[in-house]
VMD Tcl script that draws the C-alpha trace (Angstrom):
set ca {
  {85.07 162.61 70.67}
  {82.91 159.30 72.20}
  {81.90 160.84 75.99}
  {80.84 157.89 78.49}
  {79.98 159.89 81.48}
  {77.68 157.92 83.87}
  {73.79 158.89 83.56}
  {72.93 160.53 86.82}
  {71.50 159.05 89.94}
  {68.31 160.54 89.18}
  {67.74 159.09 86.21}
  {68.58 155.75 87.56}
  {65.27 153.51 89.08}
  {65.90 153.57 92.81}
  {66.46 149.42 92.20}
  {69.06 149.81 89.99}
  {71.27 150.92 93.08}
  {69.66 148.94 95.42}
  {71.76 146.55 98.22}
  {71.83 143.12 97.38}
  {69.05 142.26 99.99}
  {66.61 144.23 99.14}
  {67.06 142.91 95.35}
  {67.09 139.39 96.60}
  {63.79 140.41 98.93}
  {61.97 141.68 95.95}
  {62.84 138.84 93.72}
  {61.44 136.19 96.68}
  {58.53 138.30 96.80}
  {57.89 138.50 93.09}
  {58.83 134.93 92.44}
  {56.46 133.42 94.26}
  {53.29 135.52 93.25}
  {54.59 134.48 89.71}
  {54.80 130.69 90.72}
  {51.08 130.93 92.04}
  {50.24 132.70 88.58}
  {51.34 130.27 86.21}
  {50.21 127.27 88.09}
  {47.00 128.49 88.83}
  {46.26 129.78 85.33}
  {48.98 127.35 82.95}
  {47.58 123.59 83.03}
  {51.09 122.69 81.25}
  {53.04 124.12 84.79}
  {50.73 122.90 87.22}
  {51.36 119.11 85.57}
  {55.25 120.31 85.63}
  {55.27 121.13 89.06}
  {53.04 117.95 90.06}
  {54.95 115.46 88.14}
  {58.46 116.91 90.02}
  {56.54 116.77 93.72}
  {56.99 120.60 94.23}
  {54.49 123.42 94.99}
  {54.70 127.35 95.19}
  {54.48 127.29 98.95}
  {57.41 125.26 98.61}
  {59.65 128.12 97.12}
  {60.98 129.66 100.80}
  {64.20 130.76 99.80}
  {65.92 131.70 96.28}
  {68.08 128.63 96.75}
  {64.98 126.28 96.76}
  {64.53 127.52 93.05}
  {66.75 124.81 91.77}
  {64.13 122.26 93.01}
  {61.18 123.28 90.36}
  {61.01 121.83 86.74}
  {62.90 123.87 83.46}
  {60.86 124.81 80.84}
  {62.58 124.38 77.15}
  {61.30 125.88 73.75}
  {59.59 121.93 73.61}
  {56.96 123.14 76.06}
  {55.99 126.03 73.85}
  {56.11 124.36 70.93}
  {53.61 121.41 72.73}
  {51.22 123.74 73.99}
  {51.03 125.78 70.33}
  {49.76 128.12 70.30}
  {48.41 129.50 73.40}
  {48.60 126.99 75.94}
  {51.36 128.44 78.22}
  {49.24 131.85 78.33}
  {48.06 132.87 81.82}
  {45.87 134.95 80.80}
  {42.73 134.80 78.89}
  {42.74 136.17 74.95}
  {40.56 139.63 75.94}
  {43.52 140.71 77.94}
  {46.30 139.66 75.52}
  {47.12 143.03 74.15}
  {50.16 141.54 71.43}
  {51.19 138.23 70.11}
  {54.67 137.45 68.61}
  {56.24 134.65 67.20}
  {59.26 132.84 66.40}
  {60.15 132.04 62.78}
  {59.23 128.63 62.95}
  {61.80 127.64 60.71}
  {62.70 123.78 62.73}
  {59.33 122.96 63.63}
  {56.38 124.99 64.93}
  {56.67 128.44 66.10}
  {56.73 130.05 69.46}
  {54.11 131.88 70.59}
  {54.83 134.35 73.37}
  {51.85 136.62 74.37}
  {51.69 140.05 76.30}
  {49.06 141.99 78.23}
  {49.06 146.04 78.37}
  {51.19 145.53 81.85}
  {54.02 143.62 80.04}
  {53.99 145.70 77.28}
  {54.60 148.59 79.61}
  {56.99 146.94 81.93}
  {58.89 145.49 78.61}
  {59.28 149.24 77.30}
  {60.57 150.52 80.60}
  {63.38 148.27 80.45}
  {64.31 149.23 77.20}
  {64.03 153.01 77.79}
  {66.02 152.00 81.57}
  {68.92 150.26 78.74}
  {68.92 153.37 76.57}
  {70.21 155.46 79.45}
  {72.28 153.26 80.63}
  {73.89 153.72 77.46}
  {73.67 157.71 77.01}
  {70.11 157.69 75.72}
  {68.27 160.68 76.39}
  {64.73 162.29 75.64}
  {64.75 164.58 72.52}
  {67.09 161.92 70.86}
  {65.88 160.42 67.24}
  {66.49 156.57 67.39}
  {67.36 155.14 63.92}
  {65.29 151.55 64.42}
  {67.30 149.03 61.96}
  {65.51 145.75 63.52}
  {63.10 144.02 61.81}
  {59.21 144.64 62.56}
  {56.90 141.67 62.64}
  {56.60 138.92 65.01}
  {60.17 139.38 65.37}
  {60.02 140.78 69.13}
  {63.42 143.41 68.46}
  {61.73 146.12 66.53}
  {58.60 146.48 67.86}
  {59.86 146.00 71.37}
  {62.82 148.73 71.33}
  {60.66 151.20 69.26}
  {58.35 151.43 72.14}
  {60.88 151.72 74.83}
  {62.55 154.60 72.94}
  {59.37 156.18 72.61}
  {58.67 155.83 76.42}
  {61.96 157.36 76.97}
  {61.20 160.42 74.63}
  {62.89 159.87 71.57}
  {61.46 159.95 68.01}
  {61.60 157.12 66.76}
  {62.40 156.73 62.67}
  {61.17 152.66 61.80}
  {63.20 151.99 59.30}
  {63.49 148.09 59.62}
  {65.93 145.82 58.31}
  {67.32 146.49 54.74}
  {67.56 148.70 52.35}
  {71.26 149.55 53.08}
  {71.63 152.01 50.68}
  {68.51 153.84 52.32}
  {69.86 152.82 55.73}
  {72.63 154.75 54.84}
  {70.83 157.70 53.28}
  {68.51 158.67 56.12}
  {70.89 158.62 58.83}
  {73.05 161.21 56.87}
  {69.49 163.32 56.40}
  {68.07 162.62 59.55}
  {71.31 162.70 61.94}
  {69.94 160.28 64.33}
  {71.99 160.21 67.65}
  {71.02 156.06 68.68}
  {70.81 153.02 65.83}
  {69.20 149.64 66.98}
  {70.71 146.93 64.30}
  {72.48 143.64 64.99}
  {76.51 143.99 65.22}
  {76.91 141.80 61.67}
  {73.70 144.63 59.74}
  {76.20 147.09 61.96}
  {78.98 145.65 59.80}
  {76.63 146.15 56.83}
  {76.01 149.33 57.27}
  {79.61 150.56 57.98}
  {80.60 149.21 54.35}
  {77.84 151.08 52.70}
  {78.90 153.85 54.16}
  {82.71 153.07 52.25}
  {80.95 151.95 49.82}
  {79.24 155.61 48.82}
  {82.48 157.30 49.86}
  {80.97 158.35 52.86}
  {83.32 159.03 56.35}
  {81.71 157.02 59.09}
  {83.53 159.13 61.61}
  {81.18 162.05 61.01}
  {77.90 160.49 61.51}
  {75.38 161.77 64.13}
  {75.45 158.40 65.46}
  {76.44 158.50 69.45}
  {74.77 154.93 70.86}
  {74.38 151.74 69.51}
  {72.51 149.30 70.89}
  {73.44 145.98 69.18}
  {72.02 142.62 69.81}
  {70.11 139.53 68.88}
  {73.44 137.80 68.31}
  {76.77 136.57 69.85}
  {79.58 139.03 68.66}
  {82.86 140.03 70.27}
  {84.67 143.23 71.72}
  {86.95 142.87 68.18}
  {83.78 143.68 66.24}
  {83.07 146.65 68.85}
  {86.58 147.90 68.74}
  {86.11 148.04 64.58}
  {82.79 149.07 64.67}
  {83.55 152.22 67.44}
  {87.27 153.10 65.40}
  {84.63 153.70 62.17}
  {82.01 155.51 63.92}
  {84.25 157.31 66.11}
  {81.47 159.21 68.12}
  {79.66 156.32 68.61}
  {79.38 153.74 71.71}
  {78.49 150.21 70.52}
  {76.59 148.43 73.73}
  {75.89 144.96 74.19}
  {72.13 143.98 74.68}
  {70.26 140.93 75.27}
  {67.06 138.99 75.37}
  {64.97 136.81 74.11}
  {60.91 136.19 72.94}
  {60.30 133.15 75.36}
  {61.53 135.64 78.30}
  {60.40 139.27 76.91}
  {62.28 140.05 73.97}
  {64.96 142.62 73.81}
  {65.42 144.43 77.53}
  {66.61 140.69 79.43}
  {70.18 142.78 79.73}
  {72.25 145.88 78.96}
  {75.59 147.15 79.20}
  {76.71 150.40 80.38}
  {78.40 153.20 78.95}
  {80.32 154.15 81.77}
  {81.77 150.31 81.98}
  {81.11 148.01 79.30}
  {82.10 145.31 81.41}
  {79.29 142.76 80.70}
  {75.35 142.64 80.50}
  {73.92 144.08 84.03}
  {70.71 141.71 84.02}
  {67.27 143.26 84.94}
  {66.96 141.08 88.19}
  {63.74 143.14 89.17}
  {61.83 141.21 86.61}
  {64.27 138.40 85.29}
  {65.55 136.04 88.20}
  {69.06 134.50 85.98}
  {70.70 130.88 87.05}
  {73.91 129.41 85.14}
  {73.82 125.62 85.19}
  {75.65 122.54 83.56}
  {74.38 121.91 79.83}
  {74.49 118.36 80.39}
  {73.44 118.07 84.34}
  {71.38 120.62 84.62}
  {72.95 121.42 87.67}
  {73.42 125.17 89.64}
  {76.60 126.68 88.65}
  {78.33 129.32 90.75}
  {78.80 132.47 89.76}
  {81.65 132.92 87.70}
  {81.44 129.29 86.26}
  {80.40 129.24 82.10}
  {77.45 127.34 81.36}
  {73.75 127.42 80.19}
  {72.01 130.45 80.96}
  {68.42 130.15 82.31}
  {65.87 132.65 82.94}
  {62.67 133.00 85.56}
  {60.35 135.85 85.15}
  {58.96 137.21 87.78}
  {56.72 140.04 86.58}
  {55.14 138.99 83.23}
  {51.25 138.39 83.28}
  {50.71 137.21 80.30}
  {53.22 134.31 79.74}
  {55.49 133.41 83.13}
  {58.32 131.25 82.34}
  {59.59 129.29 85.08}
  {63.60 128.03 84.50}
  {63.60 128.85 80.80}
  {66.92 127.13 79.28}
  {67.81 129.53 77.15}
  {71.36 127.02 75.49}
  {72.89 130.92 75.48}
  {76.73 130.37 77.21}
  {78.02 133.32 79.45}
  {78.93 133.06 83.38}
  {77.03 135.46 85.98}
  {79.50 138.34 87.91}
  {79.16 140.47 90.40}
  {77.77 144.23 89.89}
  {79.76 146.77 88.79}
  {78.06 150.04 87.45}
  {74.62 148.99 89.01}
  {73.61 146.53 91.79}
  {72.18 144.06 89.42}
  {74.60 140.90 88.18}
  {76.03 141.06 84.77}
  {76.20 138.36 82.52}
  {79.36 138.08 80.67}
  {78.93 138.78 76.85}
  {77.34 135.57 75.15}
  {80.00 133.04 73.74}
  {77.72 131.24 71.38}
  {74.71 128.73 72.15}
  {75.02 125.29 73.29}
  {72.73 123.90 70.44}
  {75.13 125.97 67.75}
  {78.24 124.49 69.08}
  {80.27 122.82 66.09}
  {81.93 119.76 67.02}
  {84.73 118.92 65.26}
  {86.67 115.94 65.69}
  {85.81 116.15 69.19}
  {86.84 119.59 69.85}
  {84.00 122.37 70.80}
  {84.23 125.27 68.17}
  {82.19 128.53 68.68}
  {82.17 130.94 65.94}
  {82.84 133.93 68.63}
  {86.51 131.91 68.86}
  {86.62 132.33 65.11}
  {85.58 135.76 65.04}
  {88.06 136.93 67.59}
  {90.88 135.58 65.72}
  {90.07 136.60 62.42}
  {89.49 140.04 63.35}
  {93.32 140.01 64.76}
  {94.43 140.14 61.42}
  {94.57 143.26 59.73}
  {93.87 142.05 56.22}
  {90.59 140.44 56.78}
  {87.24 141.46 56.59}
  {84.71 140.46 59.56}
  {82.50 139.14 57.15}
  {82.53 135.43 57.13}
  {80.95 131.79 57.32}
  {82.23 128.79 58.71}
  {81.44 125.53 56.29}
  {81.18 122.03 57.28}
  {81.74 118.98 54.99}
  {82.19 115.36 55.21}
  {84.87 113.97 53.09}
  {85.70 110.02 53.68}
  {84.15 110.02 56.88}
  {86.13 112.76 58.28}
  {84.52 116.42 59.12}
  {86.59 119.22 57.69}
  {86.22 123.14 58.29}
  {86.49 125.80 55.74}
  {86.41 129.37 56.66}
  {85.69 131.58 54.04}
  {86.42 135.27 55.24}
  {86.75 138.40 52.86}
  {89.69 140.59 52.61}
  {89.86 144.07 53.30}
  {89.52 146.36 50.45}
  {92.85 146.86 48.64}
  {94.28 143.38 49.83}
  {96.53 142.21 47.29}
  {97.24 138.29 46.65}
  {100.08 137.73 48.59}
  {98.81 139.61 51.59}
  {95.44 137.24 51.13}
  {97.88 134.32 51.07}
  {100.10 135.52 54.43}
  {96.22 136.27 56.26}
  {94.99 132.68 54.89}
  {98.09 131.41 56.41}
  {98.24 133.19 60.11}
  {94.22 132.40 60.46}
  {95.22 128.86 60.06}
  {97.73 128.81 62.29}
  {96.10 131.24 64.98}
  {92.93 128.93 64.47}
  {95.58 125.74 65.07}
  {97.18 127.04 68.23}
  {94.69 128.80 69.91}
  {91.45 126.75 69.13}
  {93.06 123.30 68.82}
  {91.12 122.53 65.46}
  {92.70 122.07 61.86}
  {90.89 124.37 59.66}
  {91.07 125.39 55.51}
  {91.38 128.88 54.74}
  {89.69 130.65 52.11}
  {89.79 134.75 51.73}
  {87.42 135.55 49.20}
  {87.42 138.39 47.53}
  {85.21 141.74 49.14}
  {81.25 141.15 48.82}
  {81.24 137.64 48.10}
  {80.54 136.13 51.82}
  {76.56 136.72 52.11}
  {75.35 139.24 54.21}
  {72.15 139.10 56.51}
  {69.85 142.17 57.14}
  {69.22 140.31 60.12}
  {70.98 137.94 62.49}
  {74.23 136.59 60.25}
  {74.21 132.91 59.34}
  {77.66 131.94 60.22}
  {77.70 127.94 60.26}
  {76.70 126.14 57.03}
  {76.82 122.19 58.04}
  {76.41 120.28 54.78}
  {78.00 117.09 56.47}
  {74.33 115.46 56.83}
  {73.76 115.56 53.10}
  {77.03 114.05 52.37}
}
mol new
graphics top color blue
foreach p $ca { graphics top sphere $p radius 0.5 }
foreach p [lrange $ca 0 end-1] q [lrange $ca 1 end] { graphics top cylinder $p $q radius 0.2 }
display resetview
């Protein structure tokens, strides 16, 4: 039987329960020691801040945030690959790195303070979520410059588990050492969660008596459908949101809690959060949905000052700790699909598709360009078992659901189980061929 008891007080950080003052008081404080950091050490801020007319002694109030400069992935990728490090290179203690894949990589650096501050938010997620010391943590992110594996395997440790670094793929072995090992927490993206969870059918195996009793799932937009299936096939297990990303920290930005899973409380000790208009860049209320953007305001190594992050979600009050949540990630601003003039996220797909009994959650959402005219496919795979005519009636109500609810005219296709290609890492689910047609 899942439990979701609330960790006790005492293993909460005194912050974590803390009024909303004395949060906003620390922040203040914090913010602008970290505003004198970077533009006393980071050339590229201190020609940010003098270009907008502003100054660290100028930062007297939270509000008077929204007068300093955003930072965007362009600024890292300009000052490649050290240039926004505050820090000299003999106290840099780790470098990671983005892929790289749409232009030059980038670089985030960390000294032995943020590497200890970074692993004390994970450990502070983990027991958020039921994690305890003594637990074995099944580690399913990739290692690398990827900042997911290495980052959560030293938070666990901090925390007291053993940690077993498996990495990303390798299902079949995935599947094979948490049967041997009995691991009680799994750290995997909710699409490799997917993965896993057909492996597990696929050996004849019964999900519902695995060890597992947390997952922490992240490093991609997914949707309460995909942690209903994923929690009714590992019935022991909680599946938690988490968040982050390498130009902030890494994993550890935000968690959800067992005892509400009501959003992503945000780490506002040492991540100050701001929701503004995509287009504007204007201050949104709480509440509103827009752009999420991120100031640190403990990291020595690399401060980031109004980090536009393109993530979509809406800030909310507290709930099962003092700090804000942020409401489960819609999609990305820069991964929005535009079709016809109508904003598609693949979330929206996802939530529909997952409605229908007969499909899969594996799928990919394929762009074309056919006389001028952009047309969506959806290929999704049926369940297991899924006869033709029960493909047929799914193809149909998707199309219709995706119709009605979405406002988008969309082709069908349910493919047969296995054939929609699976990631061991974050799931590709847009393929836009309209530029080479």
């Amino acid at each position: 039987m899942r439990l979701g008891a609330a960790p006790h007080k005492s293993l909460l950080d005194p912050i974590e329960t803390a009024t909303r003052d004395e949060i906003a008081a620390l922040q203040l404080k914090r913010m602008r020691a970290s505003f004198e950091h970077a533009v006393a050490n980071v050339p590229a801020y201190a020609k940010k801040f003098a270009d907008a007319g502003v100054a660290p002694s100028d930062l007297r109030s939270l509000g008077d945030l929204a007068r300093f400069p955003f930072t965007t992935k362009a600024d890292l990728r300009d000052n490649y690959p050290f240039g926004m490090f505050a820090v000299p290179q003999d106290r840099i203690a780790r470098i990671h790195a983005s892929s790289g894949t749409t232009g030059k990589p980038t670089v985030v650096g960390y000294t032995k303070a943020d590497l200890d501050m970074w692993a004390g938010l994970i450990a502070r997620a983990l027991i958020a979520g039921g994690g305890r010391a003594g637990m074995k943590a099944h580690n399913a992110y990739g290692y690398g410059l990827f900042t997911g594996g290495l980052g959560v395997h030293a938070g666990a440790e901090k925390l007291g588990c053993a940690v077993i670094p498996v990495s990303g793929g390798q299902t079949p072995r995935q599947v094979q050492l948490l049967e041997d090992f009995r691991p009680e927490i799994i750290f995997s993206t909710p699409s490799y969660m997917m993965v896993i969870l057909d492996e597990y059918r696929r050996q004849g195996l019964d999900p519902a008596t695995c060890s597992l009793r947390l997952g922490i799932l992240g490093a991609e937009p997914w949707t309460n459908a995909m942690r209903a299936e994923i929690e009714s096939a590992f019935v022991n297990m909680h599946a938690l949101d988490h968040f982050g990303l390498s130009e902030v920290i890494g994993p550890g930005v935000s968690f959800e809690c067992v005892e509400t899973k009501d959003g992503l409380h945000i780490n506002e000790d040492h991540f100050y959060p701001e929701v503004i208009d995509p287009e504007t860049g204007a201050v949104l209320p709480d509440g509103e949905i827009g752009e999420l953007v991120f100031t640190s305001l403990t990291k020595e190594a690399l401060p980031i000052i109004r980090y536009r992050t393109r993530d979509l979600s809406r800030l909310l009050p507290g709930t099962a700790r003092s700090f804000r949540r942020m409401e489960k990630v819609t999609g990305r601003s820069d991964d929005m699909i535009i079709l016809r003039g109508v904003n598609v996220f693949p979330t929206q797909i996802e939530e529909r598709l997952l409605a229908i009994p007969a499909l899969a959650s594996h799928y990919q959402i394929v762009l074309t360009r056919v006389d001028r005219l952009d047309r969506m496919e959806i290929r999704v795979e049926a369940r297991p078992g899924t006869g033709a005519a029960a493909q047929a009636r799914a193809a149909a109500e998707l199309e219709r659901a995706v119709k009605e609810r979405i406002g988008v005219t969309a082709a069908v296709t349910v493919c047969d189980p296995e054939s929609v290609v699976r990631s061991e890492g974050k799931a590709k689910r847009v393929v836009d061929r309209r530029d080479a047609q």
